[in-house]
DODO-424027 format. One record per atom (N, C-alpha, C, CB): x negated, y, z negated; residue in one letter. Coordinates in steps of 0.02 Angstrom, whole numbers, plus 50000, padded with zeros to 5 digits. Each point is the difference from the previous one (the first is absolute). Last residue first. Glycine has a CB too. Layout:
N
XYZa ...
This chain:
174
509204941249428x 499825008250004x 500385005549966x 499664996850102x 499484973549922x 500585007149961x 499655005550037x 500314996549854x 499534976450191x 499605006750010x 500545002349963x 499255001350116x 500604974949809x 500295005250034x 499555005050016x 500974997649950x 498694974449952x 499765005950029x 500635005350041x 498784992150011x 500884985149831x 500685003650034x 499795006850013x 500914993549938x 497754986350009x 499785007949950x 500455002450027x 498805002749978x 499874976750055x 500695001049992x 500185005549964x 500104989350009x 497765003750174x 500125003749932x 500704997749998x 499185011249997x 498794984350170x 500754996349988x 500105003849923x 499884985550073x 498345027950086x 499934992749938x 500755000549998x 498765000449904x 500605017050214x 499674995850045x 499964992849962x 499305010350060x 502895003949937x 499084999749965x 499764997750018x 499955000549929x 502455000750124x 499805005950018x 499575002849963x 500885001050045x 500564981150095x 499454997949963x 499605009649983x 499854983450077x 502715009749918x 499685001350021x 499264999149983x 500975004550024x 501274993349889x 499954996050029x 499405000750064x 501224998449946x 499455016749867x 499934996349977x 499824992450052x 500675008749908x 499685016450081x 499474996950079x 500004994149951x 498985010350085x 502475016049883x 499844989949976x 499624996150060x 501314998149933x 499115030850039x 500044994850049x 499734993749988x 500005008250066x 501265017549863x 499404991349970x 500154996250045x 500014998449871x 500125029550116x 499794994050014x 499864994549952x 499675006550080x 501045017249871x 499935000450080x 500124993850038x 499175008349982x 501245001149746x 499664993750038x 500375002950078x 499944987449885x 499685032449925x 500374997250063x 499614993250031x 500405013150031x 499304995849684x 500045001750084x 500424997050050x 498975001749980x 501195002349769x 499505003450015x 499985001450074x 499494995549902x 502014991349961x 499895005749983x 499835005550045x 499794994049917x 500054983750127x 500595001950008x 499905008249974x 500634986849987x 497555000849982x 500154999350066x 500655004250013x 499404988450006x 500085008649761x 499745005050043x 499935000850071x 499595000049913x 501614976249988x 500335010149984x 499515004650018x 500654998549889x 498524979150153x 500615003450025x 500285007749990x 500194988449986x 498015003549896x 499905001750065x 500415001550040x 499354995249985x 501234994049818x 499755006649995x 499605004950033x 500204994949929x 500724982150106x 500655004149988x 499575007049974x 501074989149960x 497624987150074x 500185006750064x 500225005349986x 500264993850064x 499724986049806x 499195004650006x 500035003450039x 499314993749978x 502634991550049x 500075004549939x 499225004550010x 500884990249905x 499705001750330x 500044997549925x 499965002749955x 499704993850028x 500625014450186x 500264995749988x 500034995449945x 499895003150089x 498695012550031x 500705001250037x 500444995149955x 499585002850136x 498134995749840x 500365004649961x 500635000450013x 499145005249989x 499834980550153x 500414996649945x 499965005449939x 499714986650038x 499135011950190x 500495007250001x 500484994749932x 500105008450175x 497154992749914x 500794998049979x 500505003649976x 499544992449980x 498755015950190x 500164998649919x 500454994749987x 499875011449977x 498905011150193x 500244990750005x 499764997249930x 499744997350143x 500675032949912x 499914990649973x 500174994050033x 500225004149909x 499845024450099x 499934995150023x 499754996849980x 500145003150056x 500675022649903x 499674993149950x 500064996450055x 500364999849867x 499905027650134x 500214993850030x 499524995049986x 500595005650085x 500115022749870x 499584994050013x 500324991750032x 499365007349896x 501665017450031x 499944996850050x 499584992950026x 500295011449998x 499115003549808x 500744999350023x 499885000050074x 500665006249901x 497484982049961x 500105008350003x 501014998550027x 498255007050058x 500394973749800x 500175002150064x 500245008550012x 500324986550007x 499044998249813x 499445003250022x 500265003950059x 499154991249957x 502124991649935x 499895005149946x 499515003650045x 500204993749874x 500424987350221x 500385003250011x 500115006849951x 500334989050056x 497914994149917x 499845002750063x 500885006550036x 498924984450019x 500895003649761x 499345005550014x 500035003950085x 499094990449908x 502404990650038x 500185006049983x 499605004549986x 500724995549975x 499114984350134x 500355004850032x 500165005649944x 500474991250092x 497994993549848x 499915003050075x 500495004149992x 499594991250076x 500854996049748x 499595006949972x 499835002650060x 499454996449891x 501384984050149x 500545006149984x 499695003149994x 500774997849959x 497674985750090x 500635003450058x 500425004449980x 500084990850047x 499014994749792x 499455003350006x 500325003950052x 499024992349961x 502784991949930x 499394999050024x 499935007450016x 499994987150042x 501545007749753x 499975002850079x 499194995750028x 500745015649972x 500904978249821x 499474995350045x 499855004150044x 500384989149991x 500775028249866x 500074991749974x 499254999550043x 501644994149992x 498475029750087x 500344996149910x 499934992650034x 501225009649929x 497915013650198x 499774991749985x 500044995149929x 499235004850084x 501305019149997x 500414995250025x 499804994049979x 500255006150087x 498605013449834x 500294998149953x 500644995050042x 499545011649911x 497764995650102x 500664996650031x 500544998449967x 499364996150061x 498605008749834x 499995006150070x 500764997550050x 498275001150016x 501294985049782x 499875008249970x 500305004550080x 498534997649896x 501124978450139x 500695000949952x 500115007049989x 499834989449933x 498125005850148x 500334998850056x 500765003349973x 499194988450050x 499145007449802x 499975004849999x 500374999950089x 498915002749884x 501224978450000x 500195006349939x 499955006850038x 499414993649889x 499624988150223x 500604999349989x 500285005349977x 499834990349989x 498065007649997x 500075004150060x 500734999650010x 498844997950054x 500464989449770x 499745008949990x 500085001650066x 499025000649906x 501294976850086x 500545003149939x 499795007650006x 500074989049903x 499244997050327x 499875001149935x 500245003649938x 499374997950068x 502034989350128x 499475007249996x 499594997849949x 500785010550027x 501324975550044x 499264999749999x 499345004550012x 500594991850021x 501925013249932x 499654997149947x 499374995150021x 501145001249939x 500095011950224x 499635004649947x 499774997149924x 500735009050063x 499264979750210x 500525000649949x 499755005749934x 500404986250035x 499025017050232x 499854997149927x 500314999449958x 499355002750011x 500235003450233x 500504996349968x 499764996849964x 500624999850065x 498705023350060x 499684993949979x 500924995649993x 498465005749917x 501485013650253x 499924999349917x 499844993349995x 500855008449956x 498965007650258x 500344991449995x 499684999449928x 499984993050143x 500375031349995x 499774995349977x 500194993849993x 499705007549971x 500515020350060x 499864995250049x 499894995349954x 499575005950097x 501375020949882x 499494994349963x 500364993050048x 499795006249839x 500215023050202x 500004991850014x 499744996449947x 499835001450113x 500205020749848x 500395001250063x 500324994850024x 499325007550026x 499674998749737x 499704997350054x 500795000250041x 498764991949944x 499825020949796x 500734998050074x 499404995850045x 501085014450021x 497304985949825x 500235004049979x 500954997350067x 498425010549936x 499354977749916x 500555003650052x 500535003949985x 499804991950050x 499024996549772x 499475005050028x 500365000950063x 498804996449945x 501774985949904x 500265007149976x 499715007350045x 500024993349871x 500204977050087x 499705004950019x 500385007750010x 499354989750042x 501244986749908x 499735004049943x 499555005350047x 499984989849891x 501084994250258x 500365000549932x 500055004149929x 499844991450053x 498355000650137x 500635008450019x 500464998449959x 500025003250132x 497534990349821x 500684998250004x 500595003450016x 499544994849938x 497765004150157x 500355001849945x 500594996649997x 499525010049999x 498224996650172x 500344995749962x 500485002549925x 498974992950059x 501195016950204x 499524999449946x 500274992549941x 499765016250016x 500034999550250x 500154993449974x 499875000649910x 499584993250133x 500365026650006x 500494995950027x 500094995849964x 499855001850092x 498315009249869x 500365002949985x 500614998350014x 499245006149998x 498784984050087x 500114999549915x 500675004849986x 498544998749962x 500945001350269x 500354992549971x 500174999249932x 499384994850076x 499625023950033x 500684998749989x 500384996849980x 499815003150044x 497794999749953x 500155004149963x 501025000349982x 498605006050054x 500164982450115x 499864995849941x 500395005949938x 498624992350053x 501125014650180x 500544994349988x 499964996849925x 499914996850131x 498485020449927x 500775004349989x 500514991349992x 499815015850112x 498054980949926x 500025002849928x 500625002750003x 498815002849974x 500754986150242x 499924996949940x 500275002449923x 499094997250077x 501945016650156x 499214995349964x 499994996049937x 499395009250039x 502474990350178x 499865003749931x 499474996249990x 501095003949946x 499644987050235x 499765007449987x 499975005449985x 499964996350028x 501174982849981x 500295002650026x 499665005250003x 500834994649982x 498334988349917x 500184996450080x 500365005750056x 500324986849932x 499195017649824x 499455000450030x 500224997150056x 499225000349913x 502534994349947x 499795009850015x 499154999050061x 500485007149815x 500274973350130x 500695002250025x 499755007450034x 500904993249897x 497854997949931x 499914997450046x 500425002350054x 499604992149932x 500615013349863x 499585001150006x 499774999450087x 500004997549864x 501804990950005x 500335007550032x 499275003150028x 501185003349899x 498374976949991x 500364997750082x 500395007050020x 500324984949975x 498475013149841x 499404998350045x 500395001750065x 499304989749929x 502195012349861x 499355007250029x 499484998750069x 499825002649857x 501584978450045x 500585006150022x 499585006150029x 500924997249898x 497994985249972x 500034998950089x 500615004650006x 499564986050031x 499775016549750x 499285002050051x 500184998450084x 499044995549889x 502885000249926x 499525008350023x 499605002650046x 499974999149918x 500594977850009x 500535003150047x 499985006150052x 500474995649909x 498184995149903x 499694997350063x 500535000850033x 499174992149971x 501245015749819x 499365005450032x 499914995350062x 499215006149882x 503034994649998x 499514995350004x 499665003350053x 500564989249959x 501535020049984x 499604998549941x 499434995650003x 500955001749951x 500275018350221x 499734990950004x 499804997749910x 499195001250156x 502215022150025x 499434997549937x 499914992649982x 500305010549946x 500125014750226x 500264992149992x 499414998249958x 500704996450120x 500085026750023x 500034998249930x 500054993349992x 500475009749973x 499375012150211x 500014994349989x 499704996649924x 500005001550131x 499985022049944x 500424997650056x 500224992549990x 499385008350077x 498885007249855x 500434998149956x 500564998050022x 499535005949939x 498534997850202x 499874998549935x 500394996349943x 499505008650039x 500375004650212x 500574990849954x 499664998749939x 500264990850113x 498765026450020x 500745002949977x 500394992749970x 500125011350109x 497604984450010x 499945001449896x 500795006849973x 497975000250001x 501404992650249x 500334992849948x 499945003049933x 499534988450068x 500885030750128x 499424995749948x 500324994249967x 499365010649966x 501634998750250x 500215000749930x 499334996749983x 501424999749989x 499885000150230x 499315003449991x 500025002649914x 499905004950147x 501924980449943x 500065006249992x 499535003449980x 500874997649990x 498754981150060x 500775000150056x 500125008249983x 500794985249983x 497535004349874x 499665001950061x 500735002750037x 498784990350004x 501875004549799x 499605009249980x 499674997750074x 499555004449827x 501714976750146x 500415005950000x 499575006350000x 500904993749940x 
C-alpha cells in the first residue's frame, strides 16, 4: 500500500498490531514479514525495524499498550480456560469479565478485541461459533447484543477449514 501510494513504509509503523505468546512464533512471523518486505524493496533495517514493531511477543489478553483499532483480524486459540495456568487464569478472569463458568480462551478474543475497536471498526473471526450457544457464552452474548452489529456468520462446520482435521464448529463472524 505506501509503494501503490508513494508513501514511506515507516508511515505503517502503527498501522499494524499482532501478538504471539511464544517467541519462536515471534521470530518466524518477523523473519517471514522481513522477508516479504525486502523482496519488495524495502531495506533491511527499515523492514526489521517494522517487523519488531508489527509483531510482538505478548498476551493480547492482558495487554494494555494499544491503543483503537479500525480492524481486528484473527483465529483465537481454543483453550479451555481451566487448562491455563491458575495465575494467568485469574488474571484472564480479572481482564475479561465475559469469560464466566467453563468459557474457553476465545471469549476473552472477542471481547478485547471488540473493546479496542474505534467506532465503526470491524472484528473478523474464524472460531467456533459454540459461544453462540452454550451457557460460557451468554456473557459474550449480551455485549455482542449490547454493543454491536453481527454483519456475519458464516458456519463452515462441514468444511475442511485447517490445514489439520479439527472438531471445533468453526464460524467466520463479522
Amino acid at each position: 500500500s505506501c509503494q501503490l501510494h508513494g508513501r514511506s513504509p515507516l508511515d505503517a509503523a502503527d498501522a499494524v498490531y499482532s501478538f504471539d505468546l511464544l517467541d519462536r512464533n515471534v521470530r518466524s512471523s518477523r523473519d517471514l514479514a522481513i522477508r516479504l518486505m525486502t523482496e519488495n524493496g524495502w531495506d533491511m533495517p527499515g523492514a526489521g525495524k517494522l517487523a519488531g514493531k508489527w509483531i510482538r511477543q505478548g498476551d493480547f489478553l492482558l495487554q494494555r499498550e494499544y491503543g483503537g483499532a479500525d480492524f481486528v483480524v484473527g483465529n483465537p486459540p481454543y483453550i479451555r480456560l481451566e487448562d491455563v495456568p491458575e495465575a494467568r487464569m485469574k488474571a484472564y478472569r480479572s481482564s475479561c469479565p465475559t469469560m464466566g463458568g467453563r468459557a474457553d480462551v476465545y471469549v476473552g478474543f472477542y471481547e478485547v478485541g471488540l473493546r479496542i475497536l474505534r467506532p465503526g471498526g470491524r472484528l473478523g473471526f474464524i472460531c467456533a461459533d459454540r459461544w453462540m450457544r452454550n451457557q460460557y457464552g451468554s456473557r459474550l452474548r449480551e455485549l455482542v447484543s449490547r454493543s454491536c452489529n453481527v454483519e456475519v456468520v458464516l458456519t463452515v462446520h462441514n468444511v475442511d477449514a485447517f490445514v489439520e482435521q479439527v472438531s471445533a464448529y468453526p464460524a467466520i463472524t463479522i
